[in-house]
C-alpha positions in Angstrom: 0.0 0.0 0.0 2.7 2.1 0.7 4.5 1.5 -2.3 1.4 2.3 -4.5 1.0 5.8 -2.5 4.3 6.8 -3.3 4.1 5.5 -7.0 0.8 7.4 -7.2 3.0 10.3 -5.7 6.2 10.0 -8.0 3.5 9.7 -11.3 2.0 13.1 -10.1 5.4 14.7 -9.5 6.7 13.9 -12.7 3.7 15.0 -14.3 3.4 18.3 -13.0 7.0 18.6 -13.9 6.6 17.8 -17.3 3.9 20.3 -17.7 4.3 23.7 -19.8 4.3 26.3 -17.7 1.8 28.8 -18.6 2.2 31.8 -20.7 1.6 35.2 -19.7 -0.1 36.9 -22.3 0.9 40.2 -23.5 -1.6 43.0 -22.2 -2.2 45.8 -25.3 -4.6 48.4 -26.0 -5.1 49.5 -29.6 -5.8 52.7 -31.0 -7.1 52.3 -34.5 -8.0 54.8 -37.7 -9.7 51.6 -39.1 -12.2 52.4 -42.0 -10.5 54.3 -44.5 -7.5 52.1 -45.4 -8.4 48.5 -44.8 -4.7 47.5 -43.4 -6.2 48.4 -39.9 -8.9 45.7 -40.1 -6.3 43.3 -40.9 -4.0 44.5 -38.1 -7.1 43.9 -35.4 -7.7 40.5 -37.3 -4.5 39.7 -36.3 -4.7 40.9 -32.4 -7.7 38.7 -32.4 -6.7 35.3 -33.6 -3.5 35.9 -31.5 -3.4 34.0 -28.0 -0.6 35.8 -27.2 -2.2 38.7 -26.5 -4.6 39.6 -24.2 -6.6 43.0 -25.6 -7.2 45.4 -23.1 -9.2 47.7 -25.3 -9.5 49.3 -28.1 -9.8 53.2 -29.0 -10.4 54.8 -32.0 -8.5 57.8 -33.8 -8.8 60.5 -36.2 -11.9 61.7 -38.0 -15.1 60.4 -37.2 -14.5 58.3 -33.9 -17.6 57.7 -33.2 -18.5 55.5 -36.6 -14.9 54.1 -36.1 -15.9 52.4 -32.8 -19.3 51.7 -34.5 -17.4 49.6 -37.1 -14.9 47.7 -34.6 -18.2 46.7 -32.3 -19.2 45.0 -35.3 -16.1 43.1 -36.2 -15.9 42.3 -32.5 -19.4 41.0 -32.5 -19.2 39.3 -35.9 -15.7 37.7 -34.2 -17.3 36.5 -30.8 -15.3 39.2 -29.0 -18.0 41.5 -27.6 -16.0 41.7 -24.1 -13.4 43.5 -25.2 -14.1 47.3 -24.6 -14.3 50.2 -27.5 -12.9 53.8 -26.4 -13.6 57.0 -28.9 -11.1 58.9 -29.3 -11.2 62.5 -30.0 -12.7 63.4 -33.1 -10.9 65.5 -36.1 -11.7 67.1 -39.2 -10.3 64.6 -42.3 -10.1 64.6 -46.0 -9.4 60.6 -46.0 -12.8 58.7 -47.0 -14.0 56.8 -44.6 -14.3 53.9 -47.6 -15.8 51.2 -44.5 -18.7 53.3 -43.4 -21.7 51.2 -45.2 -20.3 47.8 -43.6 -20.1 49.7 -39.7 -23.6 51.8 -40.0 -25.2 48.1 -41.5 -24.4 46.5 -37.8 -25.9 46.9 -34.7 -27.4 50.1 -33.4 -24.7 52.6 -32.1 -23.7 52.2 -28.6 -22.3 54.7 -26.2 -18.4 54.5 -25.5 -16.3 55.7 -23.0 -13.7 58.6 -24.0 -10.6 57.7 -26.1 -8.0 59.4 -23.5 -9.7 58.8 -20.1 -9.9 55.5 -21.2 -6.4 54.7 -21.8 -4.9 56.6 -18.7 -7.5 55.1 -16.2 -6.2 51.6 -18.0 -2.3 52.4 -17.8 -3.2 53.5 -13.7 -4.8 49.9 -13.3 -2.1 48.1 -15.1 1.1 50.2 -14.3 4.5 49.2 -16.3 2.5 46.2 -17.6 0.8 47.6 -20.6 1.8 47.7 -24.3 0.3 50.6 -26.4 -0.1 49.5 -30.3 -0.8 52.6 -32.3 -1.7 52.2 -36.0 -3.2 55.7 -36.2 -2.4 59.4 -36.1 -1.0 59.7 -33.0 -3.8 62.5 -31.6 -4.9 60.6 -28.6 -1.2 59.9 -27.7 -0.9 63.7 -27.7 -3.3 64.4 -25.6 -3.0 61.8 -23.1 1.0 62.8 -22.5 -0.3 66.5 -22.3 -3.3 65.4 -19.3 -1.0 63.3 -17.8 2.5 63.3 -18.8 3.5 60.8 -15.6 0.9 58.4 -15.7 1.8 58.0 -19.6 5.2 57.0 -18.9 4.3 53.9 -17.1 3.0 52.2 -20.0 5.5 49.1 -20.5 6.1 50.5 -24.2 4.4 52.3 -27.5 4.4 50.1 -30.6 3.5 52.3 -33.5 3.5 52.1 -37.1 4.6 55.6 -38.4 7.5 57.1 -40.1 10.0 57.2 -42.8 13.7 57.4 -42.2 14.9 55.8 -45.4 12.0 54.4 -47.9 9.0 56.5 -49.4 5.6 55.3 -50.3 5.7 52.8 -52.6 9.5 52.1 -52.6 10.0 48.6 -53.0 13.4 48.5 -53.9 13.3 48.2 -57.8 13.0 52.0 -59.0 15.7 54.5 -58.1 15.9 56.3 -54.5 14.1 58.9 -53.5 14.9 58.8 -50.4 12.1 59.1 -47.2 9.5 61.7 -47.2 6.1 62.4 -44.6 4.6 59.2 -43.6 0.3 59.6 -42.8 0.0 58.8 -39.2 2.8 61.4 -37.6 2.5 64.1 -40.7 -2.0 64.1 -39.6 -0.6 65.0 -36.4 2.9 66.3 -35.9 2.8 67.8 -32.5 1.6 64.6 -31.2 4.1 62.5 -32.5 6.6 65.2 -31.8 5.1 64.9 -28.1 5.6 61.2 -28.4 9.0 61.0 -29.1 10.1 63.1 -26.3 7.7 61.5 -23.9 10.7 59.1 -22.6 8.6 56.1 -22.8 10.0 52.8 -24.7 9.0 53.3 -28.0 9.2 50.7 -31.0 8.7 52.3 -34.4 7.6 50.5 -37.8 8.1 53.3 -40.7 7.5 52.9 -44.3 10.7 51.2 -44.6 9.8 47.8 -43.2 5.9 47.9 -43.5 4.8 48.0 -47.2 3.6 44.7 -47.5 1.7 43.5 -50.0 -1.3 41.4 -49.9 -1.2 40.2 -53.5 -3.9 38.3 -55.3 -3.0 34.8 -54.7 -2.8 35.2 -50.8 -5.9 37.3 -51.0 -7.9 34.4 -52.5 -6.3 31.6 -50.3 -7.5 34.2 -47.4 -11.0 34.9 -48.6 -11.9 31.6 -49.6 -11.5 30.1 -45.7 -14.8 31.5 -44.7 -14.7 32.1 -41.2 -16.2 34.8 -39.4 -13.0 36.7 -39.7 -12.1 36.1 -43.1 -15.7 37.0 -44.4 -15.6 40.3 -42.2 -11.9 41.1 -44.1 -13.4 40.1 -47.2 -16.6 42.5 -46.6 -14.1 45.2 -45.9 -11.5 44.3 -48.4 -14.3 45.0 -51.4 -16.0 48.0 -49.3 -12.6 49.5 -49.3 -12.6 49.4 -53.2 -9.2 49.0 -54.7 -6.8 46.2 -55.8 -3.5 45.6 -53.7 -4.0 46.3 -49.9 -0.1 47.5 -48.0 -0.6 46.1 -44.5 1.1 48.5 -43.0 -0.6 48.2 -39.5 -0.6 44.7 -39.4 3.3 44.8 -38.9 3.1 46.9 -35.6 1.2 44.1 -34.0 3.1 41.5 -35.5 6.1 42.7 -33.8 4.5 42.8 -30.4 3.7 38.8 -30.7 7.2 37.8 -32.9 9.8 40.4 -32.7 12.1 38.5 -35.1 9.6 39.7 -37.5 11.2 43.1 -37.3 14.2 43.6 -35.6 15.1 47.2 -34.1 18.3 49.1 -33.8 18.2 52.2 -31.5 18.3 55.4 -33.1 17.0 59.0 -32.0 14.2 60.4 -34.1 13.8 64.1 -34.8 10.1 65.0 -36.3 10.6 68.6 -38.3 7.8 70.8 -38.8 6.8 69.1 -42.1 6.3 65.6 -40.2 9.4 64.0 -41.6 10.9 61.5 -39.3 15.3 62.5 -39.6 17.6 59.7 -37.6 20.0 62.2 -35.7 23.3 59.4 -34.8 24.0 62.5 -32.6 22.2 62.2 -29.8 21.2 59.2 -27.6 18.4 57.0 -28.8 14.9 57.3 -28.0 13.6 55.0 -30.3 13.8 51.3 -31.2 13.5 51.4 -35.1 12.4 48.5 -37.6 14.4 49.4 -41.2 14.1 46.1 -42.9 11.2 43.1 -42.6 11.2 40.2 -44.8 7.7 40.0 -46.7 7.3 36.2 -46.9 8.4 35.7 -43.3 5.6 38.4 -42.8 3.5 36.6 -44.1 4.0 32.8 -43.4 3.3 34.2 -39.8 0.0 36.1 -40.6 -2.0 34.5 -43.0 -2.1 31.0 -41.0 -3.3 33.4 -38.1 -6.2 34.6 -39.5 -7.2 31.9 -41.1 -8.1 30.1 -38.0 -11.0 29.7 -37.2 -11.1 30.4 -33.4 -15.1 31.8 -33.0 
């Protein structure tokens, strides 16, 4: 009898030895432009089919914030996701077309949110030097939360963004001659922000132009669409809403990097934004930036589209 007891006991030792220990998930919030480009819906996509992650929230940016949050409630519900929380952010004045806005208003009734900035200072307080910030946006909520509370900002564990240009301009894929880097969207729609950012001494990991024009070409687009899962259908929805050929998933490389940084690797440079929103690396001064200036495409990719193709609803 005693013999079987301490078998029983070795067995259940060496089990719970052999076990994985568990993984912490990696606690983000998002702040999203989605629904004029559709490399933002793609980005989300891939924080939701990611079990690395654990979303916090997600708050919306630039124009109108309101139908922005309107149109992530409905990917969340179409995704089984309805407990993660939706933030606006503050509204703007835009020129980009909110190309998205039939497949948001066609969902369910709009909803009340909380504000964008209160939001993400009252999470950074609860979750203090444990929370990544993924912005794939202009950076105008940023802005304003450093400016309301510079301190409480700087104990988020780190900023992820995509934004910037320090070598590469739109549409430079390495074939046509160099015109070297020029205004990138999300820190030229809101240069004092970004400028803000940057000098807000917080961790910051930067995806410019130069490591984030990846293109979703035809074939992947069709092995993507054809899956038919509640995710794929809602990118596909999107994908034609948004109404041109090629998508660049920009976005979709700033989260990447959270959950595989080998995606992207970083070298520390500091990052002077001029008054015209370029991005200039300054090897004179100390570093405040971790900065991603080469990705390869089909490693990019052999990581994201198994991702969303699961079906995890």
């Amino acid at each position: 009898m005693v013999m079987l007891c301490l078998t029983v006991v070795s067995s259940t030792s060496v089990a719970a030895q052999s076990s994985p220990p568990a993984v912490r998930k990696t606690k983000v919030i998002i702040d999203t432009d989605i629904g004029d480009d559709i490399d933002d819906a793609f980005a989300l996509g891939l924080a939701l089919n990611s079990p690395e992650v654990e979303i916090v929230g997600i708050t919306t940016a630039w124009g109108d914030t309101k139908l922005r949050a309107r149109l992530v409630d409905r990917l969340l519900a179409e995704t089984g996701h309805t407990a993660i929380p939706v933030a606006e952010g503050i509204p703007t004045q835009t020129k980009s077309p909110f190309t998205q806005a039939r497949w948001a208003e066609a969902g369910s009734p709009p909803k009340a949110h909380p504000a964008g900035v209160d939001f993400l200072l009252e999470k950074i307080r609860q979750n203090p030097g444990d929370l990544t910030f993924i912005d794939i946006g202009p950076l105008t909520n940023v802005g304003a939360a450093i400016e309301r509370d510079p301190a409480t900002f700087k104990k988020l564990k780190r900023v992820v963004i995509m934004g910037g240009s320090i070598r590469k301009h739109y549409d430079d894929l390495g074939y046509a001659p160099d015109r070297g880097p020029e205004p990138e969207y999300n820190i030229y729609c809101d240069i004092p922000a970004a400028q803000k950012l940057f000098a807000s001494g917080v961790p910051l990991y930067v995806m410019p132009l130069d490591a984030t024009q990846l293109k979703l070409d035809e074939t992947k687009r069709v092995l993507l669409f054809r899956q038919s899962t509640p995710l794929t259908d809602a990118l596909t929805l999107l994908y034609h809403q948004w109404g041109q050929q090629t998508p660049t998933l920009f976005d979709a490389m700033a989260v990447a990097y959270v959950i595989e940084p080998k995606l992207c690797s970083t070298e520390p440079l500091h990052i002077i934004i001029d008054q015209k929103g370029t991005t200039l690396a300054d090897s004179s001064a100390p570093p405040n930036a971790n900065v991603c200036l080469s990705s390869d495409s089909d490693d990019f990719f052999h990581f994201l589209l198994p991702r969303l193709m699961r079906n995890t609803k």
